[in-house]
N, C-alpha and C positions, 0 to 999 in steps of 0.2 A: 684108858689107852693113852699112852703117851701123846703129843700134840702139842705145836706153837704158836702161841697166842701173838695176834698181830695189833697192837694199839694205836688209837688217832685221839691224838691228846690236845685238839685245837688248833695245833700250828704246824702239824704233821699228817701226811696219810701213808699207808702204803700199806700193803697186803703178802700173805703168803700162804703158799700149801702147806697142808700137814695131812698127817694120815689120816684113813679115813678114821670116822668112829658113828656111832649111832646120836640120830638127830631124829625130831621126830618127821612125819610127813608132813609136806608142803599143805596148808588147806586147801589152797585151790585142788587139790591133786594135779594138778597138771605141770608138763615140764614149760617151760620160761621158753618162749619163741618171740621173734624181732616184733612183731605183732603188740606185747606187753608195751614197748618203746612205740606212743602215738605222738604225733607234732600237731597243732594247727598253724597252716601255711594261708597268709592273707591274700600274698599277692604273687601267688604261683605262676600266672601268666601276665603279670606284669611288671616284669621287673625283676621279681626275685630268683634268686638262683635257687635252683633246686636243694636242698638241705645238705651237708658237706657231715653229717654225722647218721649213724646209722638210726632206723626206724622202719617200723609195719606195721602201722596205724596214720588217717589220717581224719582229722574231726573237719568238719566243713562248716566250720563258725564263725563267722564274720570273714567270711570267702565270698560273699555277693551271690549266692546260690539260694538262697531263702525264698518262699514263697511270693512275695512283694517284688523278687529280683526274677522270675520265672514265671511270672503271669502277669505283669503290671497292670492288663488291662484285660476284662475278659475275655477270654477264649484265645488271646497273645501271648502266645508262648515265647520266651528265650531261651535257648537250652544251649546257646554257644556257648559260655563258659563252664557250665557244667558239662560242656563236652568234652572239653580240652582236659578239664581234670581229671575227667576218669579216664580219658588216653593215656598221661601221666604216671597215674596208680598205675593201668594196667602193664606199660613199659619196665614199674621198677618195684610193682610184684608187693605193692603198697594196699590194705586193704581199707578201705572210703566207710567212712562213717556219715552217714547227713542228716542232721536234725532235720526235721520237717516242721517248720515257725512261721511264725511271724507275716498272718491277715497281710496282704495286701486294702488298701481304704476302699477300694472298691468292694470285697467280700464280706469286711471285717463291721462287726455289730453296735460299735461307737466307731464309725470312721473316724472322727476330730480327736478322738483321744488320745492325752499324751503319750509315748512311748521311749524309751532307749533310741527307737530311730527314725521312723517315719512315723508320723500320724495313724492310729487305728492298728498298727501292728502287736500291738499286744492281747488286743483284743478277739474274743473267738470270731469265728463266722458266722454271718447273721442266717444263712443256711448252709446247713449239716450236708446238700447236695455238692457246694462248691469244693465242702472240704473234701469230699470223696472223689470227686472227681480231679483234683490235683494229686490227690494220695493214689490215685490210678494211673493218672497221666506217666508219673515218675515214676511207679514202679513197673510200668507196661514199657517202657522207654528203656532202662535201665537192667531189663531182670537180667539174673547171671554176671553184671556186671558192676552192682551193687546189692550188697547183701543184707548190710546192718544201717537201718533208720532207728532215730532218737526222735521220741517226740518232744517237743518245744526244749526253751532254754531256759533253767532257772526259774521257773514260776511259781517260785515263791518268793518275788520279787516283783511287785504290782507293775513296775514297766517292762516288765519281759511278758507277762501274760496277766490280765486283770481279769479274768474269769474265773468260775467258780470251779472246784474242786469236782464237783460232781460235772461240768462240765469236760473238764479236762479227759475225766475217764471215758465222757463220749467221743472223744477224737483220739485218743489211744484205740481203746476199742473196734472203731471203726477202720481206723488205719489195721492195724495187727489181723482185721477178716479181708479188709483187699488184699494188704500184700502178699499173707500165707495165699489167699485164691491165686494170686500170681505165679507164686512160686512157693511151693513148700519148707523151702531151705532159706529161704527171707526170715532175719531176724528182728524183732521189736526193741526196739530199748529203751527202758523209763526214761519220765521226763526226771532230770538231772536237777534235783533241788540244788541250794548251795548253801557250806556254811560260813557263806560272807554275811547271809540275814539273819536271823535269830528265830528259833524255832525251826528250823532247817527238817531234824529229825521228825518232827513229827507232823508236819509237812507229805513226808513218805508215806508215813504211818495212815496218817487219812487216807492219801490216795491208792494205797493198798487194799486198806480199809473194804473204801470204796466201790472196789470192784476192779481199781487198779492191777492187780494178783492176777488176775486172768486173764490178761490179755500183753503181756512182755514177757520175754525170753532174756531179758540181760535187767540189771538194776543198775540205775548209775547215779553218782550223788560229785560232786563238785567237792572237794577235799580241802579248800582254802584255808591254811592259814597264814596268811601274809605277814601276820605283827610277828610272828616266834615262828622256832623252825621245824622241820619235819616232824617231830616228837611226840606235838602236837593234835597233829593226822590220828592219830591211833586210838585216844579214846572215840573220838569221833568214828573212827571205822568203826568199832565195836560197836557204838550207837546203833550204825546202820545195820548191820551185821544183826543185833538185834530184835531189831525191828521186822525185820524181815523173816527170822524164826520164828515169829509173833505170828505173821501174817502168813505162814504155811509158802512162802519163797526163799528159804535159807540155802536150797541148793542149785540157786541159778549162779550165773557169774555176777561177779561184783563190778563196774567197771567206772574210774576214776577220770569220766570226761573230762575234767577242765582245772588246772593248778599250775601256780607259780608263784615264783618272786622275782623281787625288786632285783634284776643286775644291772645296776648303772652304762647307762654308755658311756662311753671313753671320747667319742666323736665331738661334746658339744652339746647334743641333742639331748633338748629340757623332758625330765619327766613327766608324765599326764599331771595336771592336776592331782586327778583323785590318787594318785600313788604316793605324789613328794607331801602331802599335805597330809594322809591318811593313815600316818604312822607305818608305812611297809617296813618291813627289815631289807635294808641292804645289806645284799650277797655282791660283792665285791666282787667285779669280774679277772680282775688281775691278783690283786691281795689273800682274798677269800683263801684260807685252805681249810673249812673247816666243813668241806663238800657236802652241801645241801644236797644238792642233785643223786650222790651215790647214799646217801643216809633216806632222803624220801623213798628211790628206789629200793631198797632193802626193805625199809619197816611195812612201806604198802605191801610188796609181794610177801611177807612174811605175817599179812595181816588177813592175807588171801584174795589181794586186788588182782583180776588180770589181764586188765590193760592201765595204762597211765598215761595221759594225753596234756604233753606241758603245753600253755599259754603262753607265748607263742613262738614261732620261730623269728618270724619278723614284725613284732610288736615296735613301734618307734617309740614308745612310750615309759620303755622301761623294765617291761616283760620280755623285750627279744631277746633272743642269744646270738643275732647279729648287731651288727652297727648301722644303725639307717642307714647313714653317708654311702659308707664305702660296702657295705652287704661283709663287712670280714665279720665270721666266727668270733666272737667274745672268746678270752681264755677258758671262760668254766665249761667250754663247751667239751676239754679234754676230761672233765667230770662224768659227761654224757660217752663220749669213746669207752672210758673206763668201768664204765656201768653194764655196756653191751656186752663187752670181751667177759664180765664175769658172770651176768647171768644169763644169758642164750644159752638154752641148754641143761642150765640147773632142774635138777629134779626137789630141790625143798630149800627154802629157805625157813629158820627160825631165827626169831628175836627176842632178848627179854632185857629186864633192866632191873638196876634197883639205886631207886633217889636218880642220880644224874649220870649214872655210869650205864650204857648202854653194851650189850652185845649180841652180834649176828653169827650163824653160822649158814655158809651157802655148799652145799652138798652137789658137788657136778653128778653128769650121767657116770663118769664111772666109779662114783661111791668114794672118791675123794673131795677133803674139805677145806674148804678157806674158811677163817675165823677172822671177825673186823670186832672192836672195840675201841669204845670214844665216850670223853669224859664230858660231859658239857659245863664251859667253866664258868656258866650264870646261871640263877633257877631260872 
């Protein structure tokens, strides 16, 4: 059937309809709702402005809501900031994701152990009673108004979690029979390997393995590839995607907690170490048109991801798509506008390629089709 092919040849974008034609089905089967589009917001009640670009999804990762930020001390609770933010969600219709992490020293089974943040947070709890009882606490607090918990972050990264494998599955486990006793319509979601470490995949695979498989309702795996661009994402998806037909979970969601890149601030403000120094690819927030952000979006959801939760909104470091200083919107953020307007809605996206020419077809609800292709002009 006839059709007009739209191309992005590096230093161009732009898009158009064409009639419809046959594509195949979306794998997620599901249609693209604002939901796919997740943010992590750091400092939502401090300072930052509420996001200026559309999303429904919100990850609560490094938001000061963590178990160590909610219990400091036994049986002291603080639940003011995680109050304010699920008021937030709930005003603007925003659905809360919250890892459940990170031992406070007082619970945790090496208190002095290094970690990512505080001492002993990496570490499990030295009784299984404490962890159930916070995993209660919050979902008794919460229910109806939080739905989807992720157990820990990254722990396949010895200072996100130094426990073992087999432990891990007993704080999944445990979690995933309070919260369903809570509420039935409470969903679990893996712990979120990542492929910033090495072995990433099969990381999953053990904790599946394991006994993992039986106790989440969502899979989620960290998509990082910082050095090269979106492209990259997909054998990886398939990894997982794999791994997970392996292990008798091929038909739960797939979901893409935690990814970015390097967009320079314009303000001044120096990037983190571990980014200027770590080889990231800079995506150019004014220059760039060789839109990361609309290329990630397309090949995840055409990979069957369904959600995708960028890192972060107000990262000072280098990952934001604001500016420290002044909180303005980065340029690339009309990457993200351009992203919403075309798939909200979509009932299938397909991708394929061949060597470095890539192409997407996005099939809306009424069975018409936009067609994107782009060359990529380095291997």
């Amino acid at each position: 059937m006839k059709r007009r092919v739209c191309k992005v040849l590096a230093s161009l974008w732009f898009f158009c309809a064409a009639t419809a034609f046959a594509v195949p089905p979306d794998i997620s089967g599901e249609v693209v709702g604002r939901e796919f589009f997740g943010l992590h917001i750091h400092r939502a009640d401090q300072g930052t402005a509420w996001p200026s670009v559309p999303f429904g999804s919100w990850r609560l990762w490094d938001a000061y809501v963590n178990w160590s930020n909610l219990e400091p001390a036994r049986g002291r609770w603080d639940f003011s900031r995680l109050d304010r933010y699920v008021a937030m969600a709930r005003l603007t219709q925003v659905d809360i994701l919250l890892p459940l992490a990170n031992t406070p020293p007082w619970a945790a089974a090496r208190p002095k152990e290094h970690s990512g943040y505080q001492p002993g947070n990496a570490s499990e709890p030295a009784n299984i009673e404490d962890w159930r009882q916070y995993v209660r606490t919050v979902g008794e607090r919460y229910k109806g108004r939080i739905r989807h918990y992720e157990i820990w972050n990254e722990p396949n990264i010895k200072h996100h979690f130094s426990g073992s494998i087999e432990k891990l599955v007993e704080l999944t486990c445990e979690a995933y029979q309070i919260l369903k006793s809570i509420d039935a319509e409470n969903r679990v979601v893996s712990p979120s390997a990542t492929a910033g470490a090495k072995g990433h995949v099969e990381y999953l695979n053990r904790f599946l393995s394991a006994g993992g498989r039986d106790c989440i309702d969502v899979v989620a795996h960290h998509f990082y590839v910082p050095n090269t661009g979106p492209e990259a994402m997909v054998p990886l998806i398939r990894g997982v995607r794999a791994v997970m037909n392996k292990n008798g979970v091929g038909d739960l969601p797939l979901w893409n907690t935690e990814t970015g890149w390097w967009v320079p601030n314009g303000d001044g403000t120096a990037a983190a170490p571990y980014i200027a120094r770590g080889g990231w690819k800079r995506v150019d927030s004014v220059a760039d048109t060789n839109n990361y952000l609309l290329r990630a979006f397309l090949l995840a959801r055409a990979e069957g991801v369904s959600r995708f939760y960028w890192y972060s909104w107000d990262h000072t470091g280098g990952l934001g798509l604001i500016e420290p200083k002044s909180g303005q919107p980065k340029a690339i953020t009309a990457q993200w506008n351009r992203a919403v307007d075309l798939l909200v809605g979509a009932t299938a996206v397909n991708c394929s390629n061949e060597a470095l020419h890539w192409q997407c077809t996005v099939t809306d609800s009424s069975g018409a089709s936009r067609q994107f292709s782009w060359s990529l002009g380095l291997p």
